[in-house]
N, CA, C and O atoms as a Maestro MAE file, in Angstrom:
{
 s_m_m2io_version
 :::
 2.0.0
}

f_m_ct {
 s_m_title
 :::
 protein
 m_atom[332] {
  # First column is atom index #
  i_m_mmod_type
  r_m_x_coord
  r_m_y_coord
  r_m_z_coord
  i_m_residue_number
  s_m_chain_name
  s_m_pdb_residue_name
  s_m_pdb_atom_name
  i_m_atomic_number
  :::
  1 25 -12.159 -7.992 1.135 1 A "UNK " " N  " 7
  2 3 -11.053 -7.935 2.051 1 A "UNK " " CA " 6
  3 2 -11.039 -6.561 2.706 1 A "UNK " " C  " 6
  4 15 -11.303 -5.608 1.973 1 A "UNK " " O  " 8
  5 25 -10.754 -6.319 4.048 2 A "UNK " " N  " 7
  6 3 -11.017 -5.459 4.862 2 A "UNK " " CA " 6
  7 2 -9.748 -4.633 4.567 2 A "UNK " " C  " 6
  8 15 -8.843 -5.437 4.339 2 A "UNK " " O  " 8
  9 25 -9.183 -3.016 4.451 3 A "UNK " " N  " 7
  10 3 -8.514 -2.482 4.492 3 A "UNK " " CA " 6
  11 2 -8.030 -2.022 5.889 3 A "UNK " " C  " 6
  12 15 -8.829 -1.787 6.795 3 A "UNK " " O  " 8
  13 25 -6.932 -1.923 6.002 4 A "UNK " " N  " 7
  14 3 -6.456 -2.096 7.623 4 A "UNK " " CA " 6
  15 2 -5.453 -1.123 7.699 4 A "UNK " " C  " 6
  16 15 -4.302 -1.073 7.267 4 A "UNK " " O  " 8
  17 25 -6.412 -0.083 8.586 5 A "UNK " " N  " 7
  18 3 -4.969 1.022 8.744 5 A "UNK " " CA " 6
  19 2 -3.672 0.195 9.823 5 A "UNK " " C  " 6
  20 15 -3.582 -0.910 10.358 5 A "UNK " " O  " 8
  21 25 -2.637 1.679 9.740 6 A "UNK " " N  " 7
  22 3 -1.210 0.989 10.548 6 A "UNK " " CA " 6
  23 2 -0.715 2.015 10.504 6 A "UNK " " C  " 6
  24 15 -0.446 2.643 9.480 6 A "UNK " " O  " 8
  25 25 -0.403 2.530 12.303 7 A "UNK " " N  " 7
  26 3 0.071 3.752 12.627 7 A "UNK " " CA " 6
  27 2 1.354 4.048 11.654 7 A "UNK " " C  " 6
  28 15 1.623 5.134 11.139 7 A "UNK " " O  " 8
  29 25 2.179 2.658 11.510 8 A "UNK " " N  " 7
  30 3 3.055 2.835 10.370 8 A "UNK " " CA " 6
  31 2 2.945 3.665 8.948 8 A "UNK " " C  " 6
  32 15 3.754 4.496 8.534 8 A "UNK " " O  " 8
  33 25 1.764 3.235 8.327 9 A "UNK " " N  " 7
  34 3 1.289 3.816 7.331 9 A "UNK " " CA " 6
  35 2 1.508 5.734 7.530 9 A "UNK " " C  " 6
  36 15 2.261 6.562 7.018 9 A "UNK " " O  " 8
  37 25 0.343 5.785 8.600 10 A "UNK " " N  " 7
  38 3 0.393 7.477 8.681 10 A "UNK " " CA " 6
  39 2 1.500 8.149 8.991 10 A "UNK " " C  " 6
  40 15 1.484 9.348 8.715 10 A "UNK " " O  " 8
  41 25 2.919 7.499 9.727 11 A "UNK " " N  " 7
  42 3 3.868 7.742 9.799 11 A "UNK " " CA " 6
  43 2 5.059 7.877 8.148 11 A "UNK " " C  " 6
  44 15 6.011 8.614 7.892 11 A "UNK " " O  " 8
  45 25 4.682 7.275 7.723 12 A "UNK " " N  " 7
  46 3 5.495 7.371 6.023 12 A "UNK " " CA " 6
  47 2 4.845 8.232 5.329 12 A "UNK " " C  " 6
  48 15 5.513 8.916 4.553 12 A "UNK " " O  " 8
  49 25 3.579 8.424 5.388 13 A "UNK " " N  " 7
  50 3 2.884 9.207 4.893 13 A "UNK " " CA " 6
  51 2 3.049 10.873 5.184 13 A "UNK " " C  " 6
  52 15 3.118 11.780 4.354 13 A "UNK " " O  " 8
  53 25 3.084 10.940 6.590 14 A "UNK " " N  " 7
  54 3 3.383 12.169 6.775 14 A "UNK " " CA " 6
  55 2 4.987 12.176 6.464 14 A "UNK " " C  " 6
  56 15 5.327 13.247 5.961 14 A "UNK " " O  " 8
  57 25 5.814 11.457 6.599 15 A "UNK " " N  " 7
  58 3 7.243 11.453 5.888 15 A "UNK " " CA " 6
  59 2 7.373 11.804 4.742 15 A "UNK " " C  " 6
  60 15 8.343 12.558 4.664 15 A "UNK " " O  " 8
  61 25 6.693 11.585 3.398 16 A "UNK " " N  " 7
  62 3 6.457 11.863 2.197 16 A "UNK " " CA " 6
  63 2 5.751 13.140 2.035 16 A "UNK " " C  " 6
  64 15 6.226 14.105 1.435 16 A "UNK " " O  " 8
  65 25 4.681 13.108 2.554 17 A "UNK " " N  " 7
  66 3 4.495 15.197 2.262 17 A "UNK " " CA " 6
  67 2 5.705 16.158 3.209 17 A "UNK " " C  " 6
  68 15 5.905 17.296 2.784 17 A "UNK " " O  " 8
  69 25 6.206 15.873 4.004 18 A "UNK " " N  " 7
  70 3 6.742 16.630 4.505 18 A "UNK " " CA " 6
  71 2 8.347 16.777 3.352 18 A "UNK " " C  " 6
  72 15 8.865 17.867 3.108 18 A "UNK " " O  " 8
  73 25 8.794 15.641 2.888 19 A "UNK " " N  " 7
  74 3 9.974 15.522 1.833 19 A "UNK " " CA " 6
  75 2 9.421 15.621 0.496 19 A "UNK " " C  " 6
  76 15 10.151 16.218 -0.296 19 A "UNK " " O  " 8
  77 25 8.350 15.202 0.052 20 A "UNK " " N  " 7
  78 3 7.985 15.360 -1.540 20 A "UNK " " CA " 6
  79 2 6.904 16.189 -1.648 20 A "UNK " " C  " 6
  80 15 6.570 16.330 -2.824 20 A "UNK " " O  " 8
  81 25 5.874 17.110 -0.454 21 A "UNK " " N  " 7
  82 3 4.907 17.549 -0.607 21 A "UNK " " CA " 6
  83 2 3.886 16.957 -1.524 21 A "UNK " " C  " 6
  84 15 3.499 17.400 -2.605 21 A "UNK " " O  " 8
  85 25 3.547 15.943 -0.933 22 A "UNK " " N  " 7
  86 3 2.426 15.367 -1.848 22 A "UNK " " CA " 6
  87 2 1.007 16.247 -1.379 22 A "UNK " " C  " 6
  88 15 0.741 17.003 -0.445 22 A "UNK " " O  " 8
  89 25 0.185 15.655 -2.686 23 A "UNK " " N  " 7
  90 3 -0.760 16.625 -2.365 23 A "UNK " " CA " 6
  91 2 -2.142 15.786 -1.684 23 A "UNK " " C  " 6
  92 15 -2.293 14.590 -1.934 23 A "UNK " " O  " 8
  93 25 -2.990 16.436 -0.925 24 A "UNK " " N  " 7
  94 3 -3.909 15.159 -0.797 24 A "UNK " " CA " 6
  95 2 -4.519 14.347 -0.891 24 A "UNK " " C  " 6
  96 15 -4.810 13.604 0.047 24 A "UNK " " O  " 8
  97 25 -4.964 14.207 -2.207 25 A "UNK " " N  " 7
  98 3 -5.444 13.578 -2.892 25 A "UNK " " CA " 6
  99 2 -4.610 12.091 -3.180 25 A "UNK " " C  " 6
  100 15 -5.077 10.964 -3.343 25 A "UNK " " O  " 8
  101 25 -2.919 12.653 -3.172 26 A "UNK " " N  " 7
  102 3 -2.416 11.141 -3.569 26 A "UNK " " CA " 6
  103 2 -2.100 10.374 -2.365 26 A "UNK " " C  " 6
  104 15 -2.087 9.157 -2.180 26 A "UNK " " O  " 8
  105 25 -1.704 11.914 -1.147 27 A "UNK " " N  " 7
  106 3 -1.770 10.626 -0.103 27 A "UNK " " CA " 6
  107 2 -2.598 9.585 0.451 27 A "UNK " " C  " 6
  108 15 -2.326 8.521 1.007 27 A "UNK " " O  " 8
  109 25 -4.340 10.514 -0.020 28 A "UNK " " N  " 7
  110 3 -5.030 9.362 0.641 28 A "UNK " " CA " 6
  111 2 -5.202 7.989 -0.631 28 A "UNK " " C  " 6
  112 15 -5.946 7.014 -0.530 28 A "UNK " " O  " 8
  113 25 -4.395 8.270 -1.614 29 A "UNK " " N  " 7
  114 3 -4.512 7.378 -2.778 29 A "UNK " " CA " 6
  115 2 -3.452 6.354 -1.540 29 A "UNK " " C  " 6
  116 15 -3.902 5.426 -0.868 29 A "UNK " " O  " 8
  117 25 -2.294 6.752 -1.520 30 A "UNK " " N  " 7
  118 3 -1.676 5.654 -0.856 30 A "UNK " " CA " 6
  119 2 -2.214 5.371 0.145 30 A "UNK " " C  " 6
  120 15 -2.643 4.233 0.334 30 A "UNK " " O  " 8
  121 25 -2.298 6.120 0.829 31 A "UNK " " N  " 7
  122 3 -3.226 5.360 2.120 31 A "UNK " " CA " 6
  123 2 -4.227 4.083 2.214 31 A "UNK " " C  " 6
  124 15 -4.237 3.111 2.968 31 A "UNK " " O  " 8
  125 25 -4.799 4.356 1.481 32 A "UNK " " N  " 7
  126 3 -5.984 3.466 0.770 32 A "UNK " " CA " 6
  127 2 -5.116 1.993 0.243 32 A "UNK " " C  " 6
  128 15 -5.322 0.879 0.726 32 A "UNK " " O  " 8
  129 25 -4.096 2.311 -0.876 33 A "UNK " " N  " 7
  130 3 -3.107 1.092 -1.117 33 A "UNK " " CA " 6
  131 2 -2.950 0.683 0.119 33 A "UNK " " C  " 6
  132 15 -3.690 -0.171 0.609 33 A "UNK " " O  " 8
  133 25 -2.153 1.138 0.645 34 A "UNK " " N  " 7
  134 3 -1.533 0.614 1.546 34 A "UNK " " CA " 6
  135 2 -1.919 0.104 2.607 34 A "UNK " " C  " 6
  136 15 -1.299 -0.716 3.284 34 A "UNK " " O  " 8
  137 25 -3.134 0.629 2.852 35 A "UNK " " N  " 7
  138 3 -3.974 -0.224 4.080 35 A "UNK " " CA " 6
  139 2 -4.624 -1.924 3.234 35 A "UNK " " C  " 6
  140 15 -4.387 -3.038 3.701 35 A "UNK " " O  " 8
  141 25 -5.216 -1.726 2.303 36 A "UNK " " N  " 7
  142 3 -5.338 -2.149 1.932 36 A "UNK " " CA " 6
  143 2 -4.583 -3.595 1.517 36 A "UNK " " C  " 6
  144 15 -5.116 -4.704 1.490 36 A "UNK " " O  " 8
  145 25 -3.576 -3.355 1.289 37 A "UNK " " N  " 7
  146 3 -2.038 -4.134 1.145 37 A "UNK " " CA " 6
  147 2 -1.986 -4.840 2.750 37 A "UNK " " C  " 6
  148 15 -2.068 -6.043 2.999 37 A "UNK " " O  " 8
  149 25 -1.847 -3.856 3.612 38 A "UNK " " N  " 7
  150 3 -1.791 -4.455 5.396 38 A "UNK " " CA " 6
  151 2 -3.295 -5.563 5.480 38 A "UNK " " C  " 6
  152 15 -3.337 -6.664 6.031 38 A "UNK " " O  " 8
  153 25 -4.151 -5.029 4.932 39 A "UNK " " N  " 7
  154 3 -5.091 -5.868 4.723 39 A "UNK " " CA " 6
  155 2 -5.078 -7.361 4.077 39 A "UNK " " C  " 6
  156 15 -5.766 -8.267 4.547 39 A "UNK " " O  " 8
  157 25 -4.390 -7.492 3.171 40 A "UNK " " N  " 7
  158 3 -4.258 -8.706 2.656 40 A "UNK " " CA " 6
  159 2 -3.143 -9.178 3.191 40 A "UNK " " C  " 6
  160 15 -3.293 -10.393 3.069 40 A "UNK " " O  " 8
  161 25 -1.998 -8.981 3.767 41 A "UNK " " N  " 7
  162 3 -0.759 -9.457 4.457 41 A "UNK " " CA " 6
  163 2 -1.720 -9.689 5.899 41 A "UNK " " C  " 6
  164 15 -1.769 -10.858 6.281 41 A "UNK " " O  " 8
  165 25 -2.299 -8.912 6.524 42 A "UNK " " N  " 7
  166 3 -3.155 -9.632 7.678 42 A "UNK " " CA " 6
  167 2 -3.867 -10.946 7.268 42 A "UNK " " C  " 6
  168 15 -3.692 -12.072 7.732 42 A "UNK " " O  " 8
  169 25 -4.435 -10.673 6.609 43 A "UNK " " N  " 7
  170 3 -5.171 -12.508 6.118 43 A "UNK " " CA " 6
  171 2 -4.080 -13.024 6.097 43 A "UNK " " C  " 6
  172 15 -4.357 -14.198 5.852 43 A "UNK " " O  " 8
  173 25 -2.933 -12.951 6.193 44 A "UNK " " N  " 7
  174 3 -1.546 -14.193 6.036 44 A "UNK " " CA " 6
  175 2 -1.149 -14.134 7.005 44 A "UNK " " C  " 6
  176 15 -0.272 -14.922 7.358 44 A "UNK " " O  " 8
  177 25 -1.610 -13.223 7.789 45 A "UNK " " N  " 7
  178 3 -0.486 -13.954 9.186 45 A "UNK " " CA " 6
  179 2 0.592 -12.520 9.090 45 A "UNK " " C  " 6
  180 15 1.278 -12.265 10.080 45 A "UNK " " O  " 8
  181 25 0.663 -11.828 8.126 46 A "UNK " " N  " 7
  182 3 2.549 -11.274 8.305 46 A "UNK " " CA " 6
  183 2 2.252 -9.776 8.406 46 A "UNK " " C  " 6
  184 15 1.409 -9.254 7.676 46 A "UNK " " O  " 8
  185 25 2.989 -9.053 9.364 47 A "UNK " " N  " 7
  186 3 2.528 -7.642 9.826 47 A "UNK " " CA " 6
  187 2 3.746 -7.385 8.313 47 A "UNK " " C  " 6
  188 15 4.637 -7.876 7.621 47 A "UNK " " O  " 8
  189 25 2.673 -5.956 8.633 48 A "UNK " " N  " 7
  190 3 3.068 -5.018 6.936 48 A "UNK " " CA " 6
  191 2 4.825 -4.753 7.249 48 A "UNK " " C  " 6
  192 15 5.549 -4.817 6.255 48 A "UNK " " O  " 8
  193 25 5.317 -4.537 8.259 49 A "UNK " " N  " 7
  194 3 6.612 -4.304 8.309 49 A "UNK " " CA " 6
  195 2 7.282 -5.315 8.090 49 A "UNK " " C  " 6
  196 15 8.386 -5.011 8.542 49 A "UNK " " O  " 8
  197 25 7.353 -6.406 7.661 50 A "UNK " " N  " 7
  198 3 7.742 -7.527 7.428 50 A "UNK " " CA " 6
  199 2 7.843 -7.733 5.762 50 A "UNK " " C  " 6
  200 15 8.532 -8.319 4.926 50 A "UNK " " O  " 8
  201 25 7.275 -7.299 5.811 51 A "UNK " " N  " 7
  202 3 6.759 -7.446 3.789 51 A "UNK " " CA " 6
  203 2 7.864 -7.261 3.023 51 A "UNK " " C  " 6
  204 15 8.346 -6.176 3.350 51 A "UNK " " O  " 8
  205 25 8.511 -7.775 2.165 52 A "UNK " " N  " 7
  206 3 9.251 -7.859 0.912 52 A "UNK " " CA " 6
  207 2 9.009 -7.539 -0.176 52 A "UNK " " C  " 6
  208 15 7.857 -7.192 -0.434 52 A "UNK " " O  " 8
  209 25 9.962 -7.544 -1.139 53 A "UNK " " N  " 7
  210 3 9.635 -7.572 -2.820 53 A "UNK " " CA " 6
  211 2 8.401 -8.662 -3.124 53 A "UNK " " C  " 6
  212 15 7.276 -8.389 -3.544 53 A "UNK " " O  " 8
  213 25 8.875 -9.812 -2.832 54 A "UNK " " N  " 7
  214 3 8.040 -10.597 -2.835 54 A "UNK " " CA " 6
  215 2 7.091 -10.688 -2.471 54 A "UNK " " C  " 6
  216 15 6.419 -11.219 -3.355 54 A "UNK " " O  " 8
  217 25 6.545 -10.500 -1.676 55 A "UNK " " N  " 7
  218 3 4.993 -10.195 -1.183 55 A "UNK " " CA " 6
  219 2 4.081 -8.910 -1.624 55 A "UNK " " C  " 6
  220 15 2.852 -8.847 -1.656 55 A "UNK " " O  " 8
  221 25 5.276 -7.658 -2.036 56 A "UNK " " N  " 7
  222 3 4.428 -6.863 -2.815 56 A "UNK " " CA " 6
  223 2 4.152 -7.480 -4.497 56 A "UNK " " C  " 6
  224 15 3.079 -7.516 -5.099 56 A "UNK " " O  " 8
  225 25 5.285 -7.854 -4.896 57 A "UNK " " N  " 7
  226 3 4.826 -8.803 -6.277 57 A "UNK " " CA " 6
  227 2 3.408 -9.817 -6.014 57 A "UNK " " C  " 6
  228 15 2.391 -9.632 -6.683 57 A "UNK " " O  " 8
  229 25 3.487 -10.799 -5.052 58 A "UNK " " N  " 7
  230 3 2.361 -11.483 -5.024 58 A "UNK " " CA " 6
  231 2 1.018 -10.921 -4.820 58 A "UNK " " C  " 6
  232 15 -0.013 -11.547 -5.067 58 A "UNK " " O  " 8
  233 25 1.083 -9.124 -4.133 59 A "UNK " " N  " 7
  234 3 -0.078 -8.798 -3.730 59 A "UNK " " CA " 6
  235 2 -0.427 -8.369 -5.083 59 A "UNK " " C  " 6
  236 15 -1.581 -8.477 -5.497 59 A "UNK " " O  " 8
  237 25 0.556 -7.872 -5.814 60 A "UNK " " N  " 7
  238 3 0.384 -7.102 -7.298 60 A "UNK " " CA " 6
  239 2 -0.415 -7.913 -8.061 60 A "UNK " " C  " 6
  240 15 -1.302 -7.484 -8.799 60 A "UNK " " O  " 8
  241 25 -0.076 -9.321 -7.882 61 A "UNK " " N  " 7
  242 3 -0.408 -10.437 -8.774 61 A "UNK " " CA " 6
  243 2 -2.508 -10.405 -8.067 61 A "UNK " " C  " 6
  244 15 -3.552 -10.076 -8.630 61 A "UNK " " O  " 8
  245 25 -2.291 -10.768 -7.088 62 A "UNK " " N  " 7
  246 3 -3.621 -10.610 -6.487 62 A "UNK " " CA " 6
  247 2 -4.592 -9.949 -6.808 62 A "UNK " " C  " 6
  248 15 -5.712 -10.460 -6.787 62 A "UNK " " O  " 8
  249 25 -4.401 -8.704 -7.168 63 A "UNK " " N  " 7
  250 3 -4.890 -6.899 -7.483 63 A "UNK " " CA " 6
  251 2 -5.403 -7.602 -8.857 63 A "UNK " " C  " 6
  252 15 -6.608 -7.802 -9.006 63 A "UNK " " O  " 8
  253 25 -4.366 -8.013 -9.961 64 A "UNK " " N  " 7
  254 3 -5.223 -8.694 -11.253 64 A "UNK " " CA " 6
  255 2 -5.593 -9.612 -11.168 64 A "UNK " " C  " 6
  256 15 -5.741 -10.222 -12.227 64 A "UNK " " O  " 8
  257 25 -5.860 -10.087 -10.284 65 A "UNK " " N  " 7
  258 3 -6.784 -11.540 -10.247 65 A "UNK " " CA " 6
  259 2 -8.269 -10.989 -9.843 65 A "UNK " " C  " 6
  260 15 -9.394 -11.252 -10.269 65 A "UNK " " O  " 8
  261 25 -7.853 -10.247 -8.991 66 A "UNK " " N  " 7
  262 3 -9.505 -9.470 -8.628 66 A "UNK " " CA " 6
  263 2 -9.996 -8.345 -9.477 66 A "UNK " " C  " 6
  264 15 -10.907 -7.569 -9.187 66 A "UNK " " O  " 8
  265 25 -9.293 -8.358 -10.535 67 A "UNK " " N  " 7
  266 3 -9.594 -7.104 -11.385 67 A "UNK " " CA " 6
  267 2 -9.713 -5.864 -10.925 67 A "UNK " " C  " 6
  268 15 -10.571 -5.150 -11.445 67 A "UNK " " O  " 8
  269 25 -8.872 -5.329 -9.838 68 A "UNK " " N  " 7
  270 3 -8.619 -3.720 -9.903 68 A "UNK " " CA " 6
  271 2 -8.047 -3.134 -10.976 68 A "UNK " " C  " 6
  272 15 -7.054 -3.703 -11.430 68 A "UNK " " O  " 8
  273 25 -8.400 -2.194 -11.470 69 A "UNK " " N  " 7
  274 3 -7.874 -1.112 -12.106 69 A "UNK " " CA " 6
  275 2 -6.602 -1.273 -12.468 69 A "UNK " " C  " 6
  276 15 -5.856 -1.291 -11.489 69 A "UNK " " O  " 8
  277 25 -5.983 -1.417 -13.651 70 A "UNK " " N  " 7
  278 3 -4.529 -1.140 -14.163 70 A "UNK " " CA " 6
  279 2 -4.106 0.471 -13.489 70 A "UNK " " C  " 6
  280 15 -2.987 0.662 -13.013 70 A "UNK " " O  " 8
  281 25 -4.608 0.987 -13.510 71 A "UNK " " N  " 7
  282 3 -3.778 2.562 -13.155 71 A "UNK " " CA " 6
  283 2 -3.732 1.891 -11.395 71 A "UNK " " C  " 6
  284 15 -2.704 1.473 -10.862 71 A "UNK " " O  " 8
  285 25 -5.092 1.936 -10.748 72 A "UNK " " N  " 7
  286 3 -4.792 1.802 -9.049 72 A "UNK " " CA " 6
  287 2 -3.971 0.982 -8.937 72 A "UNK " " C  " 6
  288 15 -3.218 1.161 -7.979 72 A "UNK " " O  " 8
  289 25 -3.725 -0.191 -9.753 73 A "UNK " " N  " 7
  290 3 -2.395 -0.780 -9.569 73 A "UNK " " CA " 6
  291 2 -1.225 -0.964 -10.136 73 A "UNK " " C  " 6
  292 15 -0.576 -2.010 -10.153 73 A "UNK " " O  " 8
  293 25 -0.884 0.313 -10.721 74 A "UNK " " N  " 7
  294 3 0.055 0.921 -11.015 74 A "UNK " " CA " 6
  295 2 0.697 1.625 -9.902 74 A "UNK " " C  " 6
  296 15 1.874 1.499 -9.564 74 A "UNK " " O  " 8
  297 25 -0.279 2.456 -9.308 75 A "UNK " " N  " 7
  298 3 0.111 3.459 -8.564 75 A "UNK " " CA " 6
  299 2 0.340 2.734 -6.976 75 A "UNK " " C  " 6
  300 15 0.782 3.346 -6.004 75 A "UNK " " O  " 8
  301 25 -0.006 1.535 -6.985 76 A "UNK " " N  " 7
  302 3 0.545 1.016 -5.695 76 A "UNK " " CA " 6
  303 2 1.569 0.514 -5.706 76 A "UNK " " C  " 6
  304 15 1.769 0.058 -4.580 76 A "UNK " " O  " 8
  305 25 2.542 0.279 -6.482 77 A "UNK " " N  " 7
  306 3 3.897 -0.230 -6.599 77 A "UNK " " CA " 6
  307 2 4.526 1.088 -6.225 77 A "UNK " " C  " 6
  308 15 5.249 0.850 -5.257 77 A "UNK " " O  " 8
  309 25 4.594 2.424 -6.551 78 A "UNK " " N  " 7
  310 3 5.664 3.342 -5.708 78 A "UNK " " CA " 6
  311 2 5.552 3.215 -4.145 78 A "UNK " " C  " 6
  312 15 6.373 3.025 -3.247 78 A "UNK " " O  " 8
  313 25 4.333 3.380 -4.192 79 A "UNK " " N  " 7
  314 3 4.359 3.371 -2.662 79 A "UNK " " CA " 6
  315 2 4.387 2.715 -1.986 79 A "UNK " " C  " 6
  316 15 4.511 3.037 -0.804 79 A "UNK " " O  " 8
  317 25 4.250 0.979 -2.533 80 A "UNK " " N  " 7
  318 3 4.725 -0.014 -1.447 80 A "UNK " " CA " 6
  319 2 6.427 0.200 -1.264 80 A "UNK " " C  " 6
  320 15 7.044 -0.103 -0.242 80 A "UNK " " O  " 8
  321 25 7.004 0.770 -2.451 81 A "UNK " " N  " 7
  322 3 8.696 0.002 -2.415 81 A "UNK " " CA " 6
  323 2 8.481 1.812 -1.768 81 A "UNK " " C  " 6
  324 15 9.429 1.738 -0.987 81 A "UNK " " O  " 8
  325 25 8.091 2.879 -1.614 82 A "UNK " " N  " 7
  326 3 9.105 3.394 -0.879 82 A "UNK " " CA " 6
  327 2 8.617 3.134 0.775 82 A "UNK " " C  " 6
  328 15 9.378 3.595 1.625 82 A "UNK " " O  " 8
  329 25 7.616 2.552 1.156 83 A "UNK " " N  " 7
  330 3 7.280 2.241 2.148 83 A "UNK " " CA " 6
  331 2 8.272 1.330 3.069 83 A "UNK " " C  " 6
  332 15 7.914 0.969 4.190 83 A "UNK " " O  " 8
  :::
 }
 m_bond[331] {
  # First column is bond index #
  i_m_from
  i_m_to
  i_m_order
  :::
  1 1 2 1
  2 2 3 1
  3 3 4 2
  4 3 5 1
  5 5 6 1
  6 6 7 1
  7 7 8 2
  8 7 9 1
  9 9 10 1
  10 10 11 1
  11 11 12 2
  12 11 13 1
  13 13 14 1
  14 14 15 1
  15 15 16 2
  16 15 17 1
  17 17 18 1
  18 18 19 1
  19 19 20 2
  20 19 21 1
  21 21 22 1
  22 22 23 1
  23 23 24 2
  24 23 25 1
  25 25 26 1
  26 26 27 1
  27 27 28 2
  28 27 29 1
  29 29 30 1
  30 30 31 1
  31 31 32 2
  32 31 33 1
  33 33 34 1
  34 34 35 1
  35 35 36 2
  36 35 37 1
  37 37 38 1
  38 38 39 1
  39 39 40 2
  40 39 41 1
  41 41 42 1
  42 42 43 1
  43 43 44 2
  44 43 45 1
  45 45 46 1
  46 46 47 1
  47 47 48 2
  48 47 49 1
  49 49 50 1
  50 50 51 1
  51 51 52 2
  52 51 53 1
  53 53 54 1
  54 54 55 1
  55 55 56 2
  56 55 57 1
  57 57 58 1
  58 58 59 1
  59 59 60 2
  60 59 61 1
  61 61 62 1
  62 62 63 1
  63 63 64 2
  64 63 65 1
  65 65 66 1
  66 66 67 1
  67 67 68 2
  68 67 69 1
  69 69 70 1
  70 70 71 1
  71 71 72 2
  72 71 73 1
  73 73 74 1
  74 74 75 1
  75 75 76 2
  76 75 77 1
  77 77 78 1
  78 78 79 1
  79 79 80 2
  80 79 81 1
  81 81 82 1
  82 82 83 1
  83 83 84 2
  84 83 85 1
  85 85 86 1
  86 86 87 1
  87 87 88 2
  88 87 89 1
  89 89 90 1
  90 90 91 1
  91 91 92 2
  92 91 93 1
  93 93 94 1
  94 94 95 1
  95 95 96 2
  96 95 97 1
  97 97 98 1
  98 98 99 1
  99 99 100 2
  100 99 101 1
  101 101 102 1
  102 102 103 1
  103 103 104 2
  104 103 105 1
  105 105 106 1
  106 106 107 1
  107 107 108 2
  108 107 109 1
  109 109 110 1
  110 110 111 1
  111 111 112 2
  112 111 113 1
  113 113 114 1
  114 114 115 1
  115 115 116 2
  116 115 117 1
  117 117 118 1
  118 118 119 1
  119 119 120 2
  120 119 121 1
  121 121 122 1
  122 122 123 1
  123 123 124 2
  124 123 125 1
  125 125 126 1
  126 126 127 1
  127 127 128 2
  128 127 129 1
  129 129 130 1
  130 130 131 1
  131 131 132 2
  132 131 133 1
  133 133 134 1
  134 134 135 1
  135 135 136 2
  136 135 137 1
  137 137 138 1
  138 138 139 1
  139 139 140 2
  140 139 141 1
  141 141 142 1
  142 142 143 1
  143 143 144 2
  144 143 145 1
  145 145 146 1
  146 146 147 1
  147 147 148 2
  148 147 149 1
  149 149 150 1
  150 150 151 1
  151 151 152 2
  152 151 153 1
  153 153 154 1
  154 154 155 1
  155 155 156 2
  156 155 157 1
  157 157 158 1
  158 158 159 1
  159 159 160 2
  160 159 161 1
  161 161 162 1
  162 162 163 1
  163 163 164 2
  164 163 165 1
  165 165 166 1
  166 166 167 1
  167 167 168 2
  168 167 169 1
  169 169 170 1
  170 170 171 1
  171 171 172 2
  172 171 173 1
  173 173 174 1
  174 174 175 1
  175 175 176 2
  176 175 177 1
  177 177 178 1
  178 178 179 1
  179 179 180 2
  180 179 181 1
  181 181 182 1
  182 182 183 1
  183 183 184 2
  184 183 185 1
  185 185 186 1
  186 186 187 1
  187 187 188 2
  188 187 189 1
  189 189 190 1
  190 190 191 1
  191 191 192 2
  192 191 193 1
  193 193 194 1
  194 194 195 1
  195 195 196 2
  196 195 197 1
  197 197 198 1
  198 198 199 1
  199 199 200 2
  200 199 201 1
  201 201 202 1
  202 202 203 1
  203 203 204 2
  204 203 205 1
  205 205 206 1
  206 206 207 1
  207 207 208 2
  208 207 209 1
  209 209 210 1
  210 210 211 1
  211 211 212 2
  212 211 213 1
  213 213 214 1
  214 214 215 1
  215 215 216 2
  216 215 217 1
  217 217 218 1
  218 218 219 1
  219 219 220 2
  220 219 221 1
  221 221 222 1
  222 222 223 1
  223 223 224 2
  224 223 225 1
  225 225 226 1
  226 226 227 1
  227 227 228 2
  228 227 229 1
  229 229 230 1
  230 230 231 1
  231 231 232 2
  232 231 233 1
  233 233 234 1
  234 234 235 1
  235 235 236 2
  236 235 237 1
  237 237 238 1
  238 238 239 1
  239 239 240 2
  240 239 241 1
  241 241 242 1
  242 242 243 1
  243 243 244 2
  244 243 245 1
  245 245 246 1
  246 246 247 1
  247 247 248 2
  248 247 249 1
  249 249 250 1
  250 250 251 1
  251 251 252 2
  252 251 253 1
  253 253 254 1
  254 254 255 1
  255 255 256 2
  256 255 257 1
  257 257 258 1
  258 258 259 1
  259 259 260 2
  260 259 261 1
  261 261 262 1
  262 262 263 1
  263 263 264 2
  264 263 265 1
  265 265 266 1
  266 266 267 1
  267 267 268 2
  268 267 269 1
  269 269 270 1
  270 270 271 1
  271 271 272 2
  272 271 273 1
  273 273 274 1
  274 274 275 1
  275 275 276 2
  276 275 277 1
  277 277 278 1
  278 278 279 1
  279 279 280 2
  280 279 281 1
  281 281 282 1
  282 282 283 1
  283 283 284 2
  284 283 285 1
  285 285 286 1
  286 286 287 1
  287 287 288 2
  288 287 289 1
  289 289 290 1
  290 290 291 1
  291 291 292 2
  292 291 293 1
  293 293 294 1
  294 294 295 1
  295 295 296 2
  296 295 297 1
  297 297 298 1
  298 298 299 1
  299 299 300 2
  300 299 301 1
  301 301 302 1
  302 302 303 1
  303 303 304 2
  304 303 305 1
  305 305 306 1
  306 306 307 1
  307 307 308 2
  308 307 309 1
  309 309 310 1
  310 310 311 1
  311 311 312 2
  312 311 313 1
  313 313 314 1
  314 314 315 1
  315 315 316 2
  316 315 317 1
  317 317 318 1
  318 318 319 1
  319 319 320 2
  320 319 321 1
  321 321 322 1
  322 322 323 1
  323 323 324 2
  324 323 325 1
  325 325 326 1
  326 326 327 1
  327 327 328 2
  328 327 329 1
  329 329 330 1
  330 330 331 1
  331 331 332 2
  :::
 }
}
């Protein structure tokens, strides 16, 4: 599945270092989620601004079906819900 940036994305992103000073390493960690995430909501049809609890739960569910990483998908649940 193709990861799909979204001017949105770089916009929250720079919102979050500028309020939590993240460091770079984690933003491009979210970045990566999160395109990624726009990536699989594109195969459905539904732009990332649209997205719910529910659809981040189902993508969560997805992530262990394909066997990513328990930590990488750990760490994509903050940043979808503060997204």
């Amino acid at each position: 599945m193709p990861a799909i940036d979204n001017p949105l994305i770089d916009r929250f992103l720079d919102a979050l270092w500028l309020e939590k000073g993240l460091s770079d390493n984690t933003r491009d960690a979210y970045r990566s989620d999160l395109a990624l995430f726009n990536g699989w909501l594109q195969e459905r049809g539904i732009e990332l601004i649209d997205a719910g609890s529910e659809l981040i739960l189902d993508h969560l569910a997805w992530r262990l079906d394909q066997a990513y990483k328990p930590r990488s998908t750990a760490r994509f649940l903050p940043g979808a819900r503060g997204f």
